[in-house]
C-alpha positions as CSV (number, residue, x, y, z in Angstrom):
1,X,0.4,-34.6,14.9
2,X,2.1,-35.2,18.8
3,X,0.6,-31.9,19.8
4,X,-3.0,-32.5,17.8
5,X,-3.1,-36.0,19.8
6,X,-1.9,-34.6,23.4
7,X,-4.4,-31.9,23.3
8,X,-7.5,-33.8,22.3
9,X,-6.5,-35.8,25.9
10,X,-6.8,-32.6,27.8
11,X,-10.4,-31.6,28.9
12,X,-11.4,-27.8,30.2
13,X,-9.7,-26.3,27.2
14,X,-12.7,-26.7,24.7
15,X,-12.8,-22.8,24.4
16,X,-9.0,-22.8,22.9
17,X,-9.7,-25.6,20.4
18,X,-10.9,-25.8,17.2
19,X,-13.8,-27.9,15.6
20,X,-12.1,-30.9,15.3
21,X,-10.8,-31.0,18.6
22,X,-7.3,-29.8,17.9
23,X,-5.9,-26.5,19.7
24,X,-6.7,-22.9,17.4
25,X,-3.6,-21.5,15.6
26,X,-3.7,-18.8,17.8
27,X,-3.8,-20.7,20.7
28,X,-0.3,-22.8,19.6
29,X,1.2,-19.3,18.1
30,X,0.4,-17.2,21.2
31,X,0.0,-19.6,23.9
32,X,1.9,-23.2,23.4
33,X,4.9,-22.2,21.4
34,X,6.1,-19.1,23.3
35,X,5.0,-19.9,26.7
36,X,4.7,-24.1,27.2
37,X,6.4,-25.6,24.5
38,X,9.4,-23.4,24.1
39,X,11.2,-25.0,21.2
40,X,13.9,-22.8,21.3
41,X,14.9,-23.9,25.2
42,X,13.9,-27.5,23.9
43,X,15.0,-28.5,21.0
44,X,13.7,-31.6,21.1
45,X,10.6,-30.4,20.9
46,X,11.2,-28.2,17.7
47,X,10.7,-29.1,14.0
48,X,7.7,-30.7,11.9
49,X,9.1,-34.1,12.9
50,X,10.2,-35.1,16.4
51,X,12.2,-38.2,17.6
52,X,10.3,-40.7,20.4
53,X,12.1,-38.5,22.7
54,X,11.4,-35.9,21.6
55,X,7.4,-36.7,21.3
56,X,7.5,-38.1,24.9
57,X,9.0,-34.6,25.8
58,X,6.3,-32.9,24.2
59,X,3.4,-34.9,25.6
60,X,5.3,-34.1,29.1
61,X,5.0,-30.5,28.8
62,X,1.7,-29.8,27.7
63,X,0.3,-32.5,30.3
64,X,2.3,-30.9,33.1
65,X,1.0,-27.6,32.0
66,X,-2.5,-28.6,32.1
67,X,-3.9,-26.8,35.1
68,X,-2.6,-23.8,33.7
69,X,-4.0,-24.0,30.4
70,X,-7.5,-24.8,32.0
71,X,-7.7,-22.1,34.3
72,X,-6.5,-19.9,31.1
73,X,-9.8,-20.8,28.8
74,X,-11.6,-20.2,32.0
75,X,-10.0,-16.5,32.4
76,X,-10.9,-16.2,28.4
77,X,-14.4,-17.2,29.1
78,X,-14.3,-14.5,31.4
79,X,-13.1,-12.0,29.9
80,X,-15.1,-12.7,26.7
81,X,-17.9,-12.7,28.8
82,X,-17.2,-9.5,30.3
83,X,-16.4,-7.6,26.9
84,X,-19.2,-9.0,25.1
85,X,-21.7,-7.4,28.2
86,X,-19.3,-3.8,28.1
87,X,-20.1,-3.8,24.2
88,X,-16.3,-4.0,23.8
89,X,-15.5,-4.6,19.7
90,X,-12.0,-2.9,19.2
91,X,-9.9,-5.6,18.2
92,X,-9.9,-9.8,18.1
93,X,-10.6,-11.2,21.5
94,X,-8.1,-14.3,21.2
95,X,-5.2,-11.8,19.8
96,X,-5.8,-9.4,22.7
97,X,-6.7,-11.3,25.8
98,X,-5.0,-15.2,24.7
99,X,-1.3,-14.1,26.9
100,X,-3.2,-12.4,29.2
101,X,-5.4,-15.5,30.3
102,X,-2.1,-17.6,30.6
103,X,-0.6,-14.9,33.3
104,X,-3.7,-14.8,35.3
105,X,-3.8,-18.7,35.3
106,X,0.0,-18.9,36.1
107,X,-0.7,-16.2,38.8
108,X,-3.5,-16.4,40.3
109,X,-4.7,-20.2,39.1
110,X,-8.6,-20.5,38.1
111,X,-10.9,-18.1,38.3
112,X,-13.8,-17.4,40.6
113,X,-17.0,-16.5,38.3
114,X,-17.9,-13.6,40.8
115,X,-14.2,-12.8,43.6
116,X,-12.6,-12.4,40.3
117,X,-14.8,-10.0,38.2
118,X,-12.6,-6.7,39.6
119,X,-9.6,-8.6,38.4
120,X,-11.0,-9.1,34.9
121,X,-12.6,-5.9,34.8
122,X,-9.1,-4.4,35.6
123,X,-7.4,-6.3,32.9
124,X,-10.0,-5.3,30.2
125,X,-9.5,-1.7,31.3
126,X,-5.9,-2.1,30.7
127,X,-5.7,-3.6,27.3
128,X,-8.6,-1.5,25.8
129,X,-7.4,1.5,27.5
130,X,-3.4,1.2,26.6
131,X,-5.0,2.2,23.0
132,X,-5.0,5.9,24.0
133,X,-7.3,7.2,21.0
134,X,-5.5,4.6,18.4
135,X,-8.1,2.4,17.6
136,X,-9.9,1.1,14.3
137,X,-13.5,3.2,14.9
138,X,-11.1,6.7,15.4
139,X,-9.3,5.8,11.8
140,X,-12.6,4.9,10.0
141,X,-13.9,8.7,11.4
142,X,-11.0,10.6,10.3
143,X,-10.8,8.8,6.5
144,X,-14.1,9.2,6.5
145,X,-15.0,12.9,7.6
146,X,-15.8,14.5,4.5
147,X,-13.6,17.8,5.0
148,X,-10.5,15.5,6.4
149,X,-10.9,13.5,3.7
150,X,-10.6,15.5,0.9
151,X,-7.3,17.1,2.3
152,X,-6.0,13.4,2.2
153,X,-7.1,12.7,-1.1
154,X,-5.2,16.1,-2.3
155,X,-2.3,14.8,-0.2
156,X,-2.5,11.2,-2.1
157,X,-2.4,13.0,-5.7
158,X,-0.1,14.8,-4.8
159,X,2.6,12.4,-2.9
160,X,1.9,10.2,-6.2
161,X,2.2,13.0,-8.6
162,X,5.9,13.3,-7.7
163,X,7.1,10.0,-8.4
164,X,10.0,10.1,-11.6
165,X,8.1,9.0,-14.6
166,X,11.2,6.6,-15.8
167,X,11.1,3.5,-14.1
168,X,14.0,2.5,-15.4
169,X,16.7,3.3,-12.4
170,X,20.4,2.9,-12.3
171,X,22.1,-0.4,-12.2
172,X,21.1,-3.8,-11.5
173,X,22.4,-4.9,-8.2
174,X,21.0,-8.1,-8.1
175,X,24.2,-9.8,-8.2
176,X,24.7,-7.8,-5.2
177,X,22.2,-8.8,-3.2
178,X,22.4,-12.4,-3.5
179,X,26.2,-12.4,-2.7
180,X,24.6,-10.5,0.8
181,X,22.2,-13.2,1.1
182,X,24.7,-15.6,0.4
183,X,27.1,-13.8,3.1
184,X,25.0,-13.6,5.8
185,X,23.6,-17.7,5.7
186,X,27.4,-18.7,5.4
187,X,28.1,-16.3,8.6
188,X,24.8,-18.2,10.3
189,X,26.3,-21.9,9.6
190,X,30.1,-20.5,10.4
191,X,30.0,-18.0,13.2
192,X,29.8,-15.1,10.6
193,X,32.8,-12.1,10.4
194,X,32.6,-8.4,8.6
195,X,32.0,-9.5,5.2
196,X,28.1,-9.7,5.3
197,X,27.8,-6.0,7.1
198,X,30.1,-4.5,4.7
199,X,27.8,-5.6,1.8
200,X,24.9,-5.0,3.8
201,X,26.3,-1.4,4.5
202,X,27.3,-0.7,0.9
203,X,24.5,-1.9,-0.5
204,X,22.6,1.1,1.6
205,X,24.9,3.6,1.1
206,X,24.3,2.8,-3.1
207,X,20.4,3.3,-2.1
208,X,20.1,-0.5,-3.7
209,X,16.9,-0.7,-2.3
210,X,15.3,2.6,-3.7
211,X,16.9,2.3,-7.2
212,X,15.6,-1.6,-7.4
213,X,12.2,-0.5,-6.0
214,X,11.8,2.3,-9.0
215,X,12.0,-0.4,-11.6
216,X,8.5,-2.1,-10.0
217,X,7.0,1.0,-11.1
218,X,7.0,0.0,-14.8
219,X,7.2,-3.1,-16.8
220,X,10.5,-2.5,-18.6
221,X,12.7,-4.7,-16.5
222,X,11.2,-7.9,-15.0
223,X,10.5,-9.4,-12.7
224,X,7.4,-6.8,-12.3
225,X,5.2,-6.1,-9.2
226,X,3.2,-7.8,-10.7
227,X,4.5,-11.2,-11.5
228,X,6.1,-11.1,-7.8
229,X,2.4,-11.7,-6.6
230,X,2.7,-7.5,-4.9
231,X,-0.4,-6.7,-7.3
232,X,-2.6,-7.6,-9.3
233,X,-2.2,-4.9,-12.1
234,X,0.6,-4.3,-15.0
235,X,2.1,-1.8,-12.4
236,X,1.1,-0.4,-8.9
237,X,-2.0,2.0,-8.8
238,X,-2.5,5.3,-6.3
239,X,-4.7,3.4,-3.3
240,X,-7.8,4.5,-2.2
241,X,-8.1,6.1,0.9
242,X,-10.7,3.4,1.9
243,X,-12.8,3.1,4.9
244,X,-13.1,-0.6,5.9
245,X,-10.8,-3.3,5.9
246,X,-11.0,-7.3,6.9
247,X,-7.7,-9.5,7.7
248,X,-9.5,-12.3,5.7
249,X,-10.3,-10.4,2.5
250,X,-6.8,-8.1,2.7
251,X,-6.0,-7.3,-1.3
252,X,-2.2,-7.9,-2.2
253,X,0.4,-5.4,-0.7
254,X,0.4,-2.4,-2.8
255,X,-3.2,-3.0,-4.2
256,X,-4.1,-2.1,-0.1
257,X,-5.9,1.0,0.8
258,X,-4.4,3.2,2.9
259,X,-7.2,2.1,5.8
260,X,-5.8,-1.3,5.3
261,X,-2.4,-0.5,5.5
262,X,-2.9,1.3,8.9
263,X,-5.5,-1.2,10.5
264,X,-3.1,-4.1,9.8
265,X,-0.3,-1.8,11.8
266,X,-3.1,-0.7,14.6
267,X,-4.2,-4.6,14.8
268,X,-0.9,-6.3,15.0
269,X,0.2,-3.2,18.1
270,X,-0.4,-5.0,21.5
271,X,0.8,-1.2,22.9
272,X,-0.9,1.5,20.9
273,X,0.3,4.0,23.1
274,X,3.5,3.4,21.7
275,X,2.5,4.2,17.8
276,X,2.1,7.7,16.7
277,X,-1.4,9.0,16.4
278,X,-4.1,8.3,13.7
279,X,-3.6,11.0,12.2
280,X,0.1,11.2,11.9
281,X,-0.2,7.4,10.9
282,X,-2.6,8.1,7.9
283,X,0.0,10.9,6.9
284,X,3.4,8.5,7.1
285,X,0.9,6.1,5.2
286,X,0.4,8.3,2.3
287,X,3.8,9.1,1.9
288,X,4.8,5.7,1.8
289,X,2.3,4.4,-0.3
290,X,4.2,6.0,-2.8
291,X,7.0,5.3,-2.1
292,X,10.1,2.5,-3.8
293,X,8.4,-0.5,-2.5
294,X,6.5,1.4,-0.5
295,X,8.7,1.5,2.6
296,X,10.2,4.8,3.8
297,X,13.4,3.0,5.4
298,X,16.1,2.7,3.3
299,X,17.5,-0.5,5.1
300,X,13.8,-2.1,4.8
301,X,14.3,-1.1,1.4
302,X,17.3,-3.4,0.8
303,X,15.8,-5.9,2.7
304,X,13.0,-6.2,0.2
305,X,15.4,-6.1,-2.6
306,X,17.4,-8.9,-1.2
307,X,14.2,-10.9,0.3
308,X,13.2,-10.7,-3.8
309,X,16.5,-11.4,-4.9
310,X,16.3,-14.6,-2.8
311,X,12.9,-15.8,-3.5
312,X,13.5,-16.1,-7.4
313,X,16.1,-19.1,-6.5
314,X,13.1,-20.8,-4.7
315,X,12.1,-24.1,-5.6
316,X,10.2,-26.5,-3.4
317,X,9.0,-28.4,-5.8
318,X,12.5,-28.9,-7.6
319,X,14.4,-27.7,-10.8
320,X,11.4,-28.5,-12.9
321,X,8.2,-27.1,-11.3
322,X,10.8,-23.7,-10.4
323,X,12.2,-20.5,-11.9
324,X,15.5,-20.0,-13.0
325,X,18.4,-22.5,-13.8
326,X,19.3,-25.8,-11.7
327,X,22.1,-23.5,-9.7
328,X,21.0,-22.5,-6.2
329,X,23.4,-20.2,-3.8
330,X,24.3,-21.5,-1.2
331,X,21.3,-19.4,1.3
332,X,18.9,-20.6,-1.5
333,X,19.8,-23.9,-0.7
334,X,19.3,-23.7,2.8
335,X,15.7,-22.8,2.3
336,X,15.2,-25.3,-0.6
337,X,16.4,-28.1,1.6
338,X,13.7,-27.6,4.7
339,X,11.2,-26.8,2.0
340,X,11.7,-30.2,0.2
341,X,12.2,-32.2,3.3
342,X,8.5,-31.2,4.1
343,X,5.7,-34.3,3.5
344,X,3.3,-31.9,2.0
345,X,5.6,-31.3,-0.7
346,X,5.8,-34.8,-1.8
347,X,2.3,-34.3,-2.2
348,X,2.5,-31.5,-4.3
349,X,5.0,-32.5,-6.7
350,X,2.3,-35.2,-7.7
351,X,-0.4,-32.4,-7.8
352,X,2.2,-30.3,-9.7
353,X,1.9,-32.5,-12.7
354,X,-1.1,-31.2,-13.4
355,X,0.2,-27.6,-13.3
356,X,-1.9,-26.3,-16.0
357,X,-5.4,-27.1,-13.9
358,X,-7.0,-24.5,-12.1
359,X,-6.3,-25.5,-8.4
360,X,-9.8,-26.8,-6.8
361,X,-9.3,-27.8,-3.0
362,X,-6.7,-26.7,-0.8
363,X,-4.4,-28.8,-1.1
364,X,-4.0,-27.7,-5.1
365,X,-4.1,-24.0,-4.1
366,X,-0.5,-25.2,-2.2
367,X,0.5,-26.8,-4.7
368,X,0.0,-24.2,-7.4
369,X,1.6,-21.8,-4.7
370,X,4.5,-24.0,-4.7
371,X,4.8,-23.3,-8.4
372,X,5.3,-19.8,-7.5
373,X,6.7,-19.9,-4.0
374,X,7.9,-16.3,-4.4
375,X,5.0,-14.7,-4.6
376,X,3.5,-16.1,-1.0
377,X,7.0,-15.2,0.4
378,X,7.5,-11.7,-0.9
379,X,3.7,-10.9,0.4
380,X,4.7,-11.9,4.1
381,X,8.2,-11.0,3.7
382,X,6.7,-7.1,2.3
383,X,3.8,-7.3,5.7
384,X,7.1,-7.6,8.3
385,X,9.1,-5.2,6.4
386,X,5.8,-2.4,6.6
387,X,5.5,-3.5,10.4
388,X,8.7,-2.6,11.3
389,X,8.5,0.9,8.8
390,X,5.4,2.0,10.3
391,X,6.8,1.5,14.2
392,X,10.0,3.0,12.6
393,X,11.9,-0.1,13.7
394,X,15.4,0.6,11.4
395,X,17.3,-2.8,10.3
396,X,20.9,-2.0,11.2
397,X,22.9,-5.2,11.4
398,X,23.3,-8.2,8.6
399,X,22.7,-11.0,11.1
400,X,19.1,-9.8,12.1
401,X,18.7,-9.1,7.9
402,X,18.9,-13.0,7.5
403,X,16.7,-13.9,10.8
404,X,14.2,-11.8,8.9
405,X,14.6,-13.3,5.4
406,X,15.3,-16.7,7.1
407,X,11.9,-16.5,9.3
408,X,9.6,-15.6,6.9
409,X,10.4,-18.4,4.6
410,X,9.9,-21.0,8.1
411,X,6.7,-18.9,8.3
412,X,5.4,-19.7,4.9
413,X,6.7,-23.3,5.0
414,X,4.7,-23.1,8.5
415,X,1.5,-22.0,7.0
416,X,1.5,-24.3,4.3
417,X,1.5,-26.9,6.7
418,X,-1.3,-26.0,9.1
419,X,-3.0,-25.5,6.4
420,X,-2.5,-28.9,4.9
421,X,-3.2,-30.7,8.5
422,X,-6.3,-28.5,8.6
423,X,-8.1,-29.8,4.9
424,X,-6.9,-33.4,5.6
425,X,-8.6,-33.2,9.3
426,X,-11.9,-31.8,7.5
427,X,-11.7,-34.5,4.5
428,X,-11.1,-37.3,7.1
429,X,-14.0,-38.5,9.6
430,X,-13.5,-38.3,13.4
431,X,-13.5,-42.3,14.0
432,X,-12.1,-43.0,10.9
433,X,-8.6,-40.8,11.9
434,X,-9.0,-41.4,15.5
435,X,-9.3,-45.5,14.4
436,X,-5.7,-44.6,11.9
């Protein structure tokens, strides 16, 4: 609420705010967090709740950094301008051209509308141009090229085709995984030692991850794919090859086409030059889609398991509204403990007494998430772990295994929160929370 109330103070930043007045989520994710704010050099600054200090800190920052952030939306106009008059659609503008904008501004200070065209011109060139062939229009051509296509539909059967039949795998290694888990928070809070690689290296070497994702194959052995919120069938179904896709309207993970699955990857690469080609993306696609948990890596493999293994002890909402019994490990607990010490939760363990309802508004769609906090987790928690799969980013060490776990669960809690702030600043007048 500091950060809503200093920016509505600031004027020339209209163009990196919302309708109400309050900066865009893009703007705070890829503009005030990592380059103003800086929680993590000022702490003070960090959390859902700040002290006086840490408010007046906060208001200091973004007020000194107000020149900067005005000639920024004036590079964005600029550059928006320019690309909508190139015909320039490959990609969202604010993802592509927000940290951009902030170096200009920090370089070069506010634009001129016509001595800094070249310079604009230059940086469109470079960010549209670093795609080298890997963009969204070159996948939707070769999916949808009748010949190339059917080769790829052969290749789907066929990669699906030679899955085992028995999805019943080896042994259960969930006690495994949440004594890793457990390991690795302890090592966080302590100053960590051996123990948590060992298990994390064991646990790899046993091929936990590959045997645990078998068993979401069938419905044998719960908890199934589906009830973890991956799909929405009895068990996961061969993907289409698809030829459109929409970040708003994305299906759950393994219900995703295989367009879907390598636009997200293509959308979320500031360096395509970096990523293989389309083609050998589509290919690495396939294969995985059919693959335990469908994720090639091994280690990404275990990380799932374990992420799973975790979320099944979540319970914002307490013992009553959650899964399982009343214990909670000890990394369970960490994560339990932010999650209850959130305000929006308070308000959902009143809307949570009306857990059979279907949810209407947005605050009871969080709520009846709450109820199921897994399920929201394990979707984000399975996005990250096909990021890092399809960039064939490996996940060697045990520390950076519990950042991961540890930061998608902020990142949901996050969410939940912006989202909350968002439907209580539509549901509340202007002068009526500007007079509160």
């Amino acid at each position: 609420m500091v950060l809503d109330e200093v920016w509505r103070g600031l004027d020339g930043v209209e163009v990196l705010s919302g309708p109400q007045g309050g900066p865009l989520r893009r703007t705070v994710k890829l503009i005030l967090d990592p380059l103003v704010i800086r929680p993590v050099q000022h702490p003070l600054c960090a959390g859902p709740i700040v002290s006086a200090e840490g408010a007046s800190e906060l208001a200091s920052r973004l007020n000194d950094a107000a020149p900067v952030l005005r000639a920024t939306a004036d590079w964005f106009r600029l550059l928006k301008g320019l690309r909508r008059s190139l015909r320039i659609t490959e990609g969202h503008p604010q993802d592509l051209y927000f940290q951009r904008c902030f170096e200009l501004a920090t370089t070069l200070g506010r634009p001129d509308p016509e001595g800094s065209r070249p310079v604009a011109e230059d940086t469109l060139r470079e960010v549209h141009e670093g795609t080298a062939g890997r963009t969204t229009r070159a996948l939707r051509d070769h999916l949808t090229d009748p010949e190339q296509a059917a080769e790829l539909e052969s290749l789907l059967a066929l990669a699906w085709s030679r899955r085992p039949a028995n999805a019943v795998s080896g042994a259960d290694f969930s006690g495994r995984l949440l004594g890793l888990v457990n390991a690795c928070a302890t090592a966080r809070s302590t100053g960590g030692g051996a123990a948590e690689q060992r298990r994390f290296d064991d646990l790899v070497g046993d091929r936990a991850g590959t045997h645990s994702g078998i068993r979401l194959w069938g419905t044998e052995i719960a908890p199934t794919a589906r009830h973890l919120g991956l799909t929405v069938h009895p068990v996961p179904h061969q993907p289409e090859l698809g030829a459109s896709a929409s970040t708003a309207t994305l299906g759950l993970p393994f219900d995703r086409s295989i367009y879907e699955r390598v636009f997200t990857v293509l959308q979320s690469e500031s360096d395509r030059s970096a990523l293989p080609t389309v083609a050998e993306l589509v290919e690495a696609e396939i294969a995985r889609s059919s693959a335990p948990w469908a994720l090639l890596t091994e280690t990404l493999r275990v990380a799932a398991a374990a992420g799973t293994t975790l979320a099944q002890g979540f319970r914002p909402l307490g013992v009553d509204h959650g899964a399982g019994s009343d214990d909670e490990s000890v990394a369970q607990q960490v994560i339990n403990g932010r999650w209850r010490r959130e305000a929006y939760v308070l308000q959902a363990r009143r809307l949570a007494i009306r857990d059979t309802d279907e949810p209407t508004g947005p605050l009871a769609v969080i709520a009846a998430e709450l109820r199921e906090p897994w399920r929201p987790y394990l979707r984000r928690l399975w996005v990250r772990l096909h990021g890092r799969d399809a960039r064939e980013l490996d996940l060697y060490d045990a520390t950076d295994l519990w950042d991961l776990l540890d930061g998608v669960a902020r990142s949901v809690i996050l969410d939940h929160r912006g989202r909350v702030k968002q439907a209580l600043s539509v549901s509340i007048p202007p002068d009526r929370g500007e007079a509160a």
